[in-house]
C-alpha positions as a Markdown table, in Angstrom:
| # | Residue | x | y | z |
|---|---|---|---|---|
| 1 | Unk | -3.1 | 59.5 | -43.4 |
| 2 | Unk | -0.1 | 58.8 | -41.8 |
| 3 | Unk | -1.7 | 58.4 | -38.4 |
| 4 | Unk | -4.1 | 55.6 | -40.3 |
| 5 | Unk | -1.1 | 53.5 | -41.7 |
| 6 | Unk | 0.4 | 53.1 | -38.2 |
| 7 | Unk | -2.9 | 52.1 | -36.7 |
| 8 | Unk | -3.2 | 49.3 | -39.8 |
| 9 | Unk | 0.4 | 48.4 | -39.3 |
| 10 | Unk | -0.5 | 48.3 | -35.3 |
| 11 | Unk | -3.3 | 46.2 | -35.8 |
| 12 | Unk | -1.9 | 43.5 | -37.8 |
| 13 | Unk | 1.2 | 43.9 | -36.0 |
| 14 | Unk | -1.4 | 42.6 | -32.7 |
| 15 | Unk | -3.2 | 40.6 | -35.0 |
| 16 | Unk | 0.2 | 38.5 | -35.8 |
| 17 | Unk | 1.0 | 38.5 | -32.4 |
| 18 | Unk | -2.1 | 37.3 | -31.3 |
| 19 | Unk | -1.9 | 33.9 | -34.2 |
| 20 | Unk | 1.8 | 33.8 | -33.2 |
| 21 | Unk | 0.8 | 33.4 | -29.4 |
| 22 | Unk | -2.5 | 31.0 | -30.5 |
| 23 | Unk | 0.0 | 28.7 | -32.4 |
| 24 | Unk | 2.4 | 28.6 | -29.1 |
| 25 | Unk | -0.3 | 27.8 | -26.9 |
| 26 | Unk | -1.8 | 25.1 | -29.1 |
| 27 | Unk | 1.6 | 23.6 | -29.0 |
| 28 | Unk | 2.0 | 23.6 | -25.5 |
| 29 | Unk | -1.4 | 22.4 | -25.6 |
| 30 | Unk | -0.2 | 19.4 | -27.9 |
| 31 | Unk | 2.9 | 18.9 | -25.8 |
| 32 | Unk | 0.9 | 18.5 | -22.8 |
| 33 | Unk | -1.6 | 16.0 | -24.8 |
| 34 | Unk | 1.5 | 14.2 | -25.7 |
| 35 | Unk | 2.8 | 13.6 | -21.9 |
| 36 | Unk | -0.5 | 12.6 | -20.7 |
| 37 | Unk | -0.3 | 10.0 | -23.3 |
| 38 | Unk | 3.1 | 8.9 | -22.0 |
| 39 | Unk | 1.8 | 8.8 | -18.8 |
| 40 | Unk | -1.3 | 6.8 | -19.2 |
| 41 | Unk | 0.7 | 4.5 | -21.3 |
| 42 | Unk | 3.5 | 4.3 | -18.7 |
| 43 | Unk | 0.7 | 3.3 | -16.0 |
| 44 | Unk | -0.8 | 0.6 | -18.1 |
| 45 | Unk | 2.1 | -1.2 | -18.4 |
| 46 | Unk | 3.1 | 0.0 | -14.5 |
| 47 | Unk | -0.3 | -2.0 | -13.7 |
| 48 | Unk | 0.5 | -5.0 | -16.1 |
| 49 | Unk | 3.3 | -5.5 | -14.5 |
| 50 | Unk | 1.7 | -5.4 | -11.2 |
| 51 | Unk | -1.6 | -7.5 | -11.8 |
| 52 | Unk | 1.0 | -10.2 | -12.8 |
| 53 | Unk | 3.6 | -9.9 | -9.3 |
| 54 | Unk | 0.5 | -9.9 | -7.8 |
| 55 | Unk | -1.1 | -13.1 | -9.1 |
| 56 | Unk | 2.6 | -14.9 | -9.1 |
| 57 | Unk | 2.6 | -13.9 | -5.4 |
| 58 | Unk | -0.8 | -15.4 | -4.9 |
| 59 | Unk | 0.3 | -18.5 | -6.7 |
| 60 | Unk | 3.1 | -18.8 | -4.4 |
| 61 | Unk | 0.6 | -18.2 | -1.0 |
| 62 | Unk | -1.0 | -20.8 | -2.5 |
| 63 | Unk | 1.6 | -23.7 | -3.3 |
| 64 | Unk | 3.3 | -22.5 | 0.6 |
| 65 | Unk | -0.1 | -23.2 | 1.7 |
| 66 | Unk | -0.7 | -26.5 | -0.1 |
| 67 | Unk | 3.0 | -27.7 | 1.1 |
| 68 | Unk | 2.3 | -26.9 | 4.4 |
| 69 | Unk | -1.2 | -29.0 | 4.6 |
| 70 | Unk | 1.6 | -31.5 | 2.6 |
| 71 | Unk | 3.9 | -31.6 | 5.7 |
| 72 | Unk | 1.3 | -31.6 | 8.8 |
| 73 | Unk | -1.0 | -34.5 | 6.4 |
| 74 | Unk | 2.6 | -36.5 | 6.8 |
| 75 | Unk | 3.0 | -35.4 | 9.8 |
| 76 | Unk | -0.3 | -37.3 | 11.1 |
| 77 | Unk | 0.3 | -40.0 | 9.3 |
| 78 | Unk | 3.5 | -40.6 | 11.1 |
| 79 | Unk | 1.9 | -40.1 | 14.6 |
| 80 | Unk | -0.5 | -42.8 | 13.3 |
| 81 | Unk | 1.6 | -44.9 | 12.7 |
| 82 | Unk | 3.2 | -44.6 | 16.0 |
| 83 | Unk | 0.3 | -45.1 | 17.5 |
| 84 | Unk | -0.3 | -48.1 | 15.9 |
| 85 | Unk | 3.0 | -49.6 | 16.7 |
| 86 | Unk | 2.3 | -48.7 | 20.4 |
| 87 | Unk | -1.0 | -50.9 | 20.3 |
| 88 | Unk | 0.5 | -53.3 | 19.3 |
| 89 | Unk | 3.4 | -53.8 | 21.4 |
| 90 | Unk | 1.5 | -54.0 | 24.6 |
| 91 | Unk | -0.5 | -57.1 | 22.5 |
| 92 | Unk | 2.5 | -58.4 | 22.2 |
| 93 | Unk | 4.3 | -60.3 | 25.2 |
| 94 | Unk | 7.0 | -58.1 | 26.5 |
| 95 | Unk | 9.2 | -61.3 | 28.2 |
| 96 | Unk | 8.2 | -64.3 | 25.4 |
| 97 | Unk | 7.7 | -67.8 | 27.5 |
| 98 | Unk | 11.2 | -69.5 | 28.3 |
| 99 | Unk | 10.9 | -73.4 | 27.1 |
| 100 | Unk | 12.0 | -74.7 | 30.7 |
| 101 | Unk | 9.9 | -74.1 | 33.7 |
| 102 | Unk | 11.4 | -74.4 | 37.1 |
């Protein structure tokens, strides 16, 4: 009888141990759920963050690009101009005619 009883008591000893450990490992388990969570949420907002740098930093390409065009359209204009005024000078009579002739 007495060999029984400590068999009983051994088995639901194990049989304790074995929920204790289930509970701790579906805690872990639930832990682990929890910082995946965290992490996904963390790279979410990490690409957020970077889909908006990245269009602000295409924006940027962009207006640099369009002030550039800017500068070199302003620059032809200007060498237009010049070479306007240049065909026009030679039109123009370098020495104009004195009134008295000798």
């Amino acid at each position: 009888m007495e060999g029984l009883a400590k068999r009983r008591g051994s088995l639901e000893g194990q049989r304790e141990w074995v929920k204790r450990r289930g509970v701790e490992l579906e805690e872990r388990k639930i832990g682990y759920n929890v910082r995946a969570l965290e992490l996904e949420r963390q790279r979410f907002k990490w690409m957020k963050f970077s889909s908006k740098k990245e269009r602000e930093l295409e924006r940027s390409r962009l207006d640099n690009e369009r002030l550039r065009l800017q500068a070199d359209r302003m620059i032809l204009l200007v060498r237009q101009k010049e070479l306007e005024l240049d065909l026009r000078i030679p039109n123009a009579s370098p020495n104009p005619p004195s009134s008295t002739s000798h």
